[in-house]
KOLBA-60672 format. One record per residue: x, y, z of N, C-alpha, C in turn. Coordinates in steps of 0.05 Angstrom, whole numbers, plus 32768, in hexadecimal, padded with zeros to 4 digits. Layout:
XYZXYZXYZ ...
This chain:
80FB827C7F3380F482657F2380D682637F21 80CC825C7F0B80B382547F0080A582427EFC 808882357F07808082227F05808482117EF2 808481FA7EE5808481EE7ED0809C81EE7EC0 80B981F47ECE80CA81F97EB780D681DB7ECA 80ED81CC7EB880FC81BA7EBF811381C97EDD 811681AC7EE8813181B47EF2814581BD7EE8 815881AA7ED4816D81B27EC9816C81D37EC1 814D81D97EB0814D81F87EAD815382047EC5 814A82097EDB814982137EF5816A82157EF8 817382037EFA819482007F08819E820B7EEC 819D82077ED081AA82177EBB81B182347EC4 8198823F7ECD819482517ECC81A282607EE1 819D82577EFA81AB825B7F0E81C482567F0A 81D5824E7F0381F682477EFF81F9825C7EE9 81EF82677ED981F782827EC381FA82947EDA 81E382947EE681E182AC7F0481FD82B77F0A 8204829A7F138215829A7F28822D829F7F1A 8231828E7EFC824E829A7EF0825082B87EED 823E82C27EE3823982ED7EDE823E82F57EF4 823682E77F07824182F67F24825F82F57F26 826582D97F2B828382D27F25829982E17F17 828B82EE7EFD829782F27EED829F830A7EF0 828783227EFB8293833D7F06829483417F1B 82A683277F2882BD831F7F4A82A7831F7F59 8298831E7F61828E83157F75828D82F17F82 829B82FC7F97829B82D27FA0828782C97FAE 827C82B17FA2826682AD7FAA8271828A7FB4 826C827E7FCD826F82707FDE825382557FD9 826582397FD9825B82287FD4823E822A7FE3 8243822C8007822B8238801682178244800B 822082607FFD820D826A7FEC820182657FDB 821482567FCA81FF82547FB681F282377FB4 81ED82307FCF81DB82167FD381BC82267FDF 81C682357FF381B082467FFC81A282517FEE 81B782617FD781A8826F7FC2819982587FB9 819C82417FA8818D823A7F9B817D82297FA2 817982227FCD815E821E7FD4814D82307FCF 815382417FD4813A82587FCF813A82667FB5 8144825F7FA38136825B7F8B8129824C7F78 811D823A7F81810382277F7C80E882307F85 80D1822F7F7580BC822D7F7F80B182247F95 809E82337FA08093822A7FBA808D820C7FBC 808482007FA0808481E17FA4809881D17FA5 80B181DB7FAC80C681CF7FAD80CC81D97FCB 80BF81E17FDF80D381E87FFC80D181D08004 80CA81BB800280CD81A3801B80E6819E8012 80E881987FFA8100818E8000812281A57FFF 811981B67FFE812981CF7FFD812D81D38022 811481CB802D811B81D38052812681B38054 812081A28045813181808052814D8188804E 8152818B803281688193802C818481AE8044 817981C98050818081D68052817E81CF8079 816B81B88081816E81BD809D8187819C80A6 8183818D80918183816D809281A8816D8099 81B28188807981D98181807281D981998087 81F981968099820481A480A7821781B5809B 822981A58083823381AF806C822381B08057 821981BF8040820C81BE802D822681BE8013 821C81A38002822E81A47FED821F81AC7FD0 822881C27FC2821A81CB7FAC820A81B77F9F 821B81A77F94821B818A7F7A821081807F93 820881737FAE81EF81677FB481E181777FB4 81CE818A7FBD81B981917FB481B781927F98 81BD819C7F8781BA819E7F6681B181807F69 81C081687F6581B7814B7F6E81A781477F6E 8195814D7F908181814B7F998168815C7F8D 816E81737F85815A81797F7A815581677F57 815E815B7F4A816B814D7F33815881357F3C 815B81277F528150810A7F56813281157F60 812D81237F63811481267F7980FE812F7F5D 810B81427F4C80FD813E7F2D80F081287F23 810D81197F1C810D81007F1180EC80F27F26 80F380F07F3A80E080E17F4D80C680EC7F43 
């Protein structure tokens, strides 16, 4: 991901990712692809990418996407 682009771009983009993967079978796990898409944000996004990844014991996709969504907005 790239400085200056929106969230929603970011997560668009990342969810195509993940369907092409999907698509030629590979299973990719809610786990993963929360992990995956802490670490694909810009470096000005780790605080809340390490709040996010140390804070949930379970990580739920749709909250982080969320959280990254409100923390924009903010």
């Amino acid at each position: 991901m790239n400085q200056g682009y929106f969230v929603p771009e970011h997560i668009n983009a990342f969810s195509t990712m993940v369907s092409q993967l999907i698509s030629v079978g590979i299973t990719i796990t809610d786990d993963d692809k929360c992990i995956s898409l802490l670490c694909y944000f810009p470096y000005s996004w780790d605080s809340l990418a390490i709040v996010l990844g140390c804070s949930a014991t379970n990580l739920n996709f749709d909250d982080v996407v969320e959280s990254f969504l409100l923390e924009e907005m903010r």
